[in-house]
C-alpha positions as CSV (number, residue, x, y, z in Angstrom):
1,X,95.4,105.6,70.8
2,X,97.3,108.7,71.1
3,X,98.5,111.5,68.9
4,X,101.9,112.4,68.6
5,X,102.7,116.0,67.6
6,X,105.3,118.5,67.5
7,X,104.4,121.8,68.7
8,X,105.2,125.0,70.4
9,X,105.8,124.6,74.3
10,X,104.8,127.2,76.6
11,X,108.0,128.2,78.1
12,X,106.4,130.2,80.7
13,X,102.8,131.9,81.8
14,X,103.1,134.2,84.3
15,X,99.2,134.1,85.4
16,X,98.9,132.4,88.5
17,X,94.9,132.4,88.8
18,X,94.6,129.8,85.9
19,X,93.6,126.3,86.9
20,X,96.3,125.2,84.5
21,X,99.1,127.6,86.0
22,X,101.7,125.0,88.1
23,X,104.6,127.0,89.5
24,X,104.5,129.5,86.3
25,X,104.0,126.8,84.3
26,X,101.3,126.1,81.9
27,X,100.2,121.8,82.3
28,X,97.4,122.1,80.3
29,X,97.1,119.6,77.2
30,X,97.8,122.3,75.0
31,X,96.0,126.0,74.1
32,X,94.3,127.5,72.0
33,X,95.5,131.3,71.1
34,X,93.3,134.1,69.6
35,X,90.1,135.1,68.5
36,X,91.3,136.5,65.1
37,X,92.2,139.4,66.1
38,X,94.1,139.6,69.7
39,X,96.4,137.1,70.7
40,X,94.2,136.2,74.0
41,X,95.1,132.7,75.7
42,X,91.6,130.9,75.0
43,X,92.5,128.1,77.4
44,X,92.7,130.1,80.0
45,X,90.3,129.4,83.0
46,X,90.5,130.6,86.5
47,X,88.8,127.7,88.7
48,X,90.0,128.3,91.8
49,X,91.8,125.3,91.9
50,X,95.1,124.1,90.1
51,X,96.0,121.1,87.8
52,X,98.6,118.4,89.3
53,X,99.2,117.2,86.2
54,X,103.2,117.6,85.3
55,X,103.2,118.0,81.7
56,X,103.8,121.1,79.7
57,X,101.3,122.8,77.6
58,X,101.9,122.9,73.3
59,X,100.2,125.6,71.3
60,X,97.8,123.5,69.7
61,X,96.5,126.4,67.4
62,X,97.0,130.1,66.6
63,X,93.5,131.9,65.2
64,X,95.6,135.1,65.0
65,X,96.6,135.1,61.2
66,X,98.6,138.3,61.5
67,X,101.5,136.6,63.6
68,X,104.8,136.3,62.5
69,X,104.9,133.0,63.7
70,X,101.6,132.0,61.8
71,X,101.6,129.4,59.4
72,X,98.0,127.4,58.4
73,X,96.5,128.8,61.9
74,X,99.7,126.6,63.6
75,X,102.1,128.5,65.6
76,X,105.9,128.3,64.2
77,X,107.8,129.5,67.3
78,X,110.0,127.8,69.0
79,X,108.7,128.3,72.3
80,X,105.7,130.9,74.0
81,X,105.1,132.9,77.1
82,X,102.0,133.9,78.1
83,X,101.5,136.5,80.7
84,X,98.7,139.6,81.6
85,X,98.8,142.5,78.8
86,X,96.4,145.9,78.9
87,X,94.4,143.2,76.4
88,X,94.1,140.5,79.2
89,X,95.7,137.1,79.6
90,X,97.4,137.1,76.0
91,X,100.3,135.1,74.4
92,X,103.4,137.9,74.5
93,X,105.6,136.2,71.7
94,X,102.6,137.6,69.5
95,X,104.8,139.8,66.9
96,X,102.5,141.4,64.1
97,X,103.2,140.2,60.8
């Protein structure tokens, strides 16, 4: 059985070491974005190998409460990009509540 949900798609991630990186695009099943406090890209893992799958990645959660596009730990944007920040590999449509 599968699970149907809508979420957030990552519209771009512009860190080309991550396994799940594909042409700028992120083909994990979906991520995981924070630690609480900085809006860090949990899922991100530098194997030294890249997925082949072709689907796009869905925010699947948001542990940074303080977003603007926070609701119930869920991300409410309508799209993310995730790309490198003085903080690391972070989501950059973060916006501080």
């Amino acid at each position: 059985m599968k699970v149907m949900i809508e979420m957030p798609l990552i519209r771009a991630c512009s860190i080309s070491e991550c396994t799940y990186n594909h042409d700028q695009g992120c083909h994990a099943r979906a991520i995981t974005i924070g630690d609480g406090n900085r809006p860090g890209c949990d899922t991100f893992f530098n194997g030294g190998t890249h997925c082949g799958s072709n689907g796009t990645a869905g925010v699947g959660a948001c542990k940074v409460a303080v977003c603007k596009h926070n609701t119930d730990f869920e991300c409410q944007a309508s799209d993310v990009t995730v790309g490198m920040t003085p903080n690391g590999v972070c989501c950059t449509t973060f916006s501080g509540g």
